[in-house]
DSSP file (Angstrom, degrees, kcal/mol; ACC not computed):
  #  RESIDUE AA STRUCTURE BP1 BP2  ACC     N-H-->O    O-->H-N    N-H-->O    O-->H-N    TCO  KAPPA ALPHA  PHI   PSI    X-CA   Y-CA   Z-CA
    1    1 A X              0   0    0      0, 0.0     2,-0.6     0, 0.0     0, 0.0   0.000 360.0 360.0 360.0 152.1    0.0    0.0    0.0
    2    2 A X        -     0   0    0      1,-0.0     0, 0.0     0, 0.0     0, 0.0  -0.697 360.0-120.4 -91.1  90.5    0.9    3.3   -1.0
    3    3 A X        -     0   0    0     -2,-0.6     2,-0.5     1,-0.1    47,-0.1  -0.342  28.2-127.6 -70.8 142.5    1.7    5.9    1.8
    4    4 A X        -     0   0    0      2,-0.0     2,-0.3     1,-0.0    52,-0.1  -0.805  21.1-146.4 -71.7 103.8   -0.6    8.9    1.7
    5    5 A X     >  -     0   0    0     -2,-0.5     4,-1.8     1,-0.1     3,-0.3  -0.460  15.6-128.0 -97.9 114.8    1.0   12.3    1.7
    6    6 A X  H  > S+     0   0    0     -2,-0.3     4,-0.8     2,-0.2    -1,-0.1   0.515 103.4  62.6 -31.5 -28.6   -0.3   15.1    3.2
    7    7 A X  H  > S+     0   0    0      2,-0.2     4,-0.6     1,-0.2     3,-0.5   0.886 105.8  51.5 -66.9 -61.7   -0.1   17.4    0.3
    8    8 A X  H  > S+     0   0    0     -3,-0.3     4,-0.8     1,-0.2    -2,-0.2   0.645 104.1  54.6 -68.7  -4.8   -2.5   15.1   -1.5
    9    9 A X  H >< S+     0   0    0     -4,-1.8     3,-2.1     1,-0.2    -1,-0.2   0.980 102.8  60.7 -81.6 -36.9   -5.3   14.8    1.3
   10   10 A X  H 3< S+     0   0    0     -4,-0.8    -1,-0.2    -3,-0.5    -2,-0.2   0.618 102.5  42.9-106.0 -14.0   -5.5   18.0    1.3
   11   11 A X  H 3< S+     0   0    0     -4,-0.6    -1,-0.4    -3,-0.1    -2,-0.2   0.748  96.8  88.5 -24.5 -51.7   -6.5   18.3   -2.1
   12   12 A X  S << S-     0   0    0     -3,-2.1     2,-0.2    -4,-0.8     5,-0.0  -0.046  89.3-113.3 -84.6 153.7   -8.9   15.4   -1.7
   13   13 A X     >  -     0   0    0      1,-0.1     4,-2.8     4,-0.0    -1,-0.1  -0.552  35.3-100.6 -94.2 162.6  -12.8   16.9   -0.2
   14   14 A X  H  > S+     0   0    0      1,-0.3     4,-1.2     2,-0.3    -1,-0.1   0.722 125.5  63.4 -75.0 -33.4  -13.8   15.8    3.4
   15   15 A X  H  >>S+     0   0    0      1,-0.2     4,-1.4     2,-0.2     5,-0.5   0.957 107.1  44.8 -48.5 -58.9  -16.1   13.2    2.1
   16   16 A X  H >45S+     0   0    0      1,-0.2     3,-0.6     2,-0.2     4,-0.5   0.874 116.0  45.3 -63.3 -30.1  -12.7   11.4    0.5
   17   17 A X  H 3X5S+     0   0    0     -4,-2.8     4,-1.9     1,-0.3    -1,-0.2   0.967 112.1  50.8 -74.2 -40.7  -10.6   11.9    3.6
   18   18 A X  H 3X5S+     0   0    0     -4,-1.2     4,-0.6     1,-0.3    -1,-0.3   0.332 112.3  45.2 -73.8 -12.5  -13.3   10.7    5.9
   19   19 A X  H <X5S+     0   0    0     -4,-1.4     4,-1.5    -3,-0.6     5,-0.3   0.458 116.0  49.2-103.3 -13.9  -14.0    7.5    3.9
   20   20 A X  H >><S+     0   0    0     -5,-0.5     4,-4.0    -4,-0.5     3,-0.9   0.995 106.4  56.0 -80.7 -49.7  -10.0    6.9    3.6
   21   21 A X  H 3X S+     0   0    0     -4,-1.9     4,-0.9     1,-0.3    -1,-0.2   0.762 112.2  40.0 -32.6 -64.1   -9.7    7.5    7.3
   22   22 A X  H 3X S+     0   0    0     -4,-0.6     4,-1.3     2,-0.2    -1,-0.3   0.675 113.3  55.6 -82.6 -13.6  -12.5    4.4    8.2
   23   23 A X  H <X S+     0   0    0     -4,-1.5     4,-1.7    -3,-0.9    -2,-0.3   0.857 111.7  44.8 -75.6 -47.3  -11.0    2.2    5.4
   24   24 A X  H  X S+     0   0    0     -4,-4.0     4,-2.2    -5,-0.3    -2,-0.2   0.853 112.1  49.4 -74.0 -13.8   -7.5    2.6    7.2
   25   25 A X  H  X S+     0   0    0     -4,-0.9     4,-1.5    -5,-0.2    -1,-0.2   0.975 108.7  51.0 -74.8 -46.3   -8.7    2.0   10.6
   26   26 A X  H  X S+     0   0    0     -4,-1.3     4,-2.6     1,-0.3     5,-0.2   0.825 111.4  51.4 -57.2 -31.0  -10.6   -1.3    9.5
   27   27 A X  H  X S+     0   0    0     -4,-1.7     4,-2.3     1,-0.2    -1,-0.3   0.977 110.8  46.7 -71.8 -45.5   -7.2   -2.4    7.9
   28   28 A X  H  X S+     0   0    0     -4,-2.2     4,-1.6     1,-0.2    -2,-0.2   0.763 106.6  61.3 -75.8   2.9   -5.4   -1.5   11.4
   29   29 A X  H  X S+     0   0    0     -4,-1.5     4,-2.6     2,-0.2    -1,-0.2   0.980 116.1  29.7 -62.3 -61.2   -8.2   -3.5   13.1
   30   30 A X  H  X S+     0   0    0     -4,-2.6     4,-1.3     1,-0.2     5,-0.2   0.884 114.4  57.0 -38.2 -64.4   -7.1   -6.6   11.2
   31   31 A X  H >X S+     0   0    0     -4,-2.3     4,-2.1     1,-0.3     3,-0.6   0.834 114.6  44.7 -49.7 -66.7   -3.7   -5.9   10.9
   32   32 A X  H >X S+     0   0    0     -4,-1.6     4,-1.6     1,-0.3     3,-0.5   0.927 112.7  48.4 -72.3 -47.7   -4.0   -5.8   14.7
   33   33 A X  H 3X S+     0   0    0     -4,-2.6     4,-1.4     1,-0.2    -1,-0.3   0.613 102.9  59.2 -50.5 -18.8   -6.1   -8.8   15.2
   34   34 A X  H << S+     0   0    0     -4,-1.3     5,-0.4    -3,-0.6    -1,-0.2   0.760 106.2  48.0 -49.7 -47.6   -4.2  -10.9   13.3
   35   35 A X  H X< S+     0   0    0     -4,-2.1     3,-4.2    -3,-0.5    -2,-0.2   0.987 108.4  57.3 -68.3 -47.4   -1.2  -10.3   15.3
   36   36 A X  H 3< S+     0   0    0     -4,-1.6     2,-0.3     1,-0.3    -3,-0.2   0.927  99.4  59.1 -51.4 -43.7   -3.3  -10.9   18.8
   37   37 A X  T 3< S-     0   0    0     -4,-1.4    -1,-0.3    -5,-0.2    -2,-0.1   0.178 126.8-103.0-104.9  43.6   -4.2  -13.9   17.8
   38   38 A X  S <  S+     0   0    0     -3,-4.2    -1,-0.2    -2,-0.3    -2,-0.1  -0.236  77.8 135.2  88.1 -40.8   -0.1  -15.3   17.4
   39   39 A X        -     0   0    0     -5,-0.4     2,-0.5    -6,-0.2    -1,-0.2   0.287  56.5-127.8 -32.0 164.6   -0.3  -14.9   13.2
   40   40 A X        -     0   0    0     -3,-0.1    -1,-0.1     2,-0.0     2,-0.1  -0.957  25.0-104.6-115.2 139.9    2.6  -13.3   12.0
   41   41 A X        -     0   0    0     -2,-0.5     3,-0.4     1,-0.1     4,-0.1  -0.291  10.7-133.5 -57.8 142.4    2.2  -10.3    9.8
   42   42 A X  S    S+     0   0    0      1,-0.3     2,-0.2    -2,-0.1    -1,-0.1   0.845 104.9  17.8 -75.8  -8.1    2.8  -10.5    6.1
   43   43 A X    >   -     0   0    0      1,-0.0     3,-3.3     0, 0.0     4,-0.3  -0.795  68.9-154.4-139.5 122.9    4.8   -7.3    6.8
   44   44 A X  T >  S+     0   0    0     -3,-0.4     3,-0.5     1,-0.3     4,-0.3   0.757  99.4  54.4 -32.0 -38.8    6.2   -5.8   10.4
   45   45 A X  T 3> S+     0   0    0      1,-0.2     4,-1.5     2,-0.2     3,-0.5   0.557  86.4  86.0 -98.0 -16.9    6.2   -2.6    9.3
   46   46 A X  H <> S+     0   0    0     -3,-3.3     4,-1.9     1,-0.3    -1,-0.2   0.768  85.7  49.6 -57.8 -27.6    2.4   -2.3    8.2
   47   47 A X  H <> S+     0   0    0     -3,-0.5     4,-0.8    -4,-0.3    -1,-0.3   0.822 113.6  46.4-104.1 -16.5    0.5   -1.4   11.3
   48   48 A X  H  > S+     0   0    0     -3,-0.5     4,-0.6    -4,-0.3    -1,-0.3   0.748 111.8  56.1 -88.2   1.6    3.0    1.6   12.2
   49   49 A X  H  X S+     0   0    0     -4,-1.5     4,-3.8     2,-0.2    -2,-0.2   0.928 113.8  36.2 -50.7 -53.2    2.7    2.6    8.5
   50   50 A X  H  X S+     0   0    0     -4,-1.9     4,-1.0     1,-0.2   -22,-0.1   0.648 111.3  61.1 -80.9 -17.2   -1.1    2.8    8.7
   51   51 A X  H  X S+     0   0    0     -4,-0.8     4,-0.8     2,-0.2    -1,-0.2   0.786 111.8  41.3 -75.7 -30.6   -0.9    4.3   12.4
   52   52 A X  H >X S+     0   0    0     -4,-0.6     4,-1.0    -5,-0.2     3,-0.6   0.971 115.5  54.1 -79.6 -42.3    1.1    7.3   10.8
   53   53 A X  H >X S+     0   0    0     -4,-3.8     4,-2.2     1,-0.2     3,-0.7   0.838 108.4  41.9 -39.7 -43.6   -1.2    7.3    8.0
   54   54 A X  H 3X S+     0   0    0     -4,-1.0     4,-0.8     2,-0.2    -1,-0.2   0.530 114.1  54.5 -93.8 -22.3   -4.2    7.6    9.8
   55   55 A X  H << S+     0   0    0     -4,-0.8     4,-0.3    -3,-0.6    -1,-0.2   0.446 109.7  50.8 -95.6 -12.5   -2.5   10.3   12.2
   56   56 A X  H <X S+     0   0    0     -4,-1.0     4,-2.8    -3,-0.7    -2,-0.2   0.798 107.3  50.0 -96.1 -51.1   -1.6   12.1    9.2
   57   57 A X  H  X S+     0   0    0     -4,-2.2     4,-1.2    -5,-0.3    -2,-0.2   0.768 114.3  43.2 -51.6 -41.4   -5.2   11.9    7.9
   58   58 A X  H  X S+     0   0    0     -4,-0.8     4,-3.8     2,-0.1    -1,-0.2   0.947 108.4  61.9 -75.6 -29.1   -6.8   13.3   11.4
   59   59 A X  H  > S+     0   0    0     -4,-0.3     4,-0.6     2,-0.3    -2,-0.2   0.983 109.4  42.0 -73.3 -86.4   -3.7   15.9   11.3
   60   60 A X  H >X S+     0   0    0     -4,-2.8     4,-2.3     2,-0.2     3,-1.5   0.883 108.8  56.6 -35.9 -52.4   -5.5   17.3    7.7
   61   61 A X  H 3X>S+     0   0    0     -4,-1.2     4,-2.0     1,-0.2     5,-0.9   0.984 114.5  44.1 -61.3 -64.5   -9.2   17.2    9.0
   62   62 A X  H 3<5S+     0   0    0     -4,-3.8    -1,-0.2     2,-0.2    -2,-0.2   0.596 103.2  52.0 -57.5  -2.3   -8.0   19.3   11.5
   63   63 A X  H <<5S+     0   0    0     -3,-1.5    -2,-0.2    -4,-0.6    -1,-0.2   0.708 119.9  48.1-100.4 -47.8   -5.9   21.7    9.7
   64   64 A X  H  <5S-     0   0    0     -4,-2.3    -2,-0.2     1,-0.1    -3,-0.1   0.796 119.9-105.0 -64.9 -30.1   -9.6   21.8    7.5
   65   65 A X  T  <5 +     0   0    0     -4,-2.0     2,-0.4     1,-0.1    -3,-0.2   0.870  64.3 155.3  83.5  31.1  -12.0   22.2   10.6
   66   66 A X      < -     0   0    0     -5,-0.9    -1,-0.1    -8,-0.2    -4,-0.1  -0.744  41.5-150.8 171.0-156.8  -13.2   19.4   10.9
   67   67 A X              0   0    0     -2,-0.4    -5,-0.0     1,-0.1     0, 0.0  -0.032 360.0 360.0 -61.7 115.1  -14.8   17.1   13.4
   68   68 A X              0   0    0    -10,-0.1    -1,-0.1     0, 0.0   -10,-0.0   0.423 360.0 360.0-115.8 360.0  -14.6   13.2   13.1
């Protein structure tokens, strides 16, 4: 997956961010449940990729005003 760059959310309209936002949390849900339950990730590095993502993504909504 593709990291998302701030420059481009902000481009992107509060409907798009806000649907990217719940698609990356549902991924770190997995991501994370996978792990609880002893699986190994298909990559280590995925769930702080998508935590930064995601952190990057509220980061924007806020710069924009607003509220999730």
């Amino acid at each position: 997956m593709k990291e998302i760059r701030a420059k481009d959310l902000r481009n992107l309209s509060n409907e798009d961010i806000i649907k990217k936002l719940k698609e990356l949390s549902s991924e770190l849900l997995n991501e994370r449940g996978l792990s609880s339950m002893g699986g190994a990730p298909h990559n280590p590095g995925k769930v702080k990729s998508l935590r930064r993502q995601i952190a990057r993504i509220k980061t924007v909504l806020r710069e924009k005003g607003v509220r999730v």
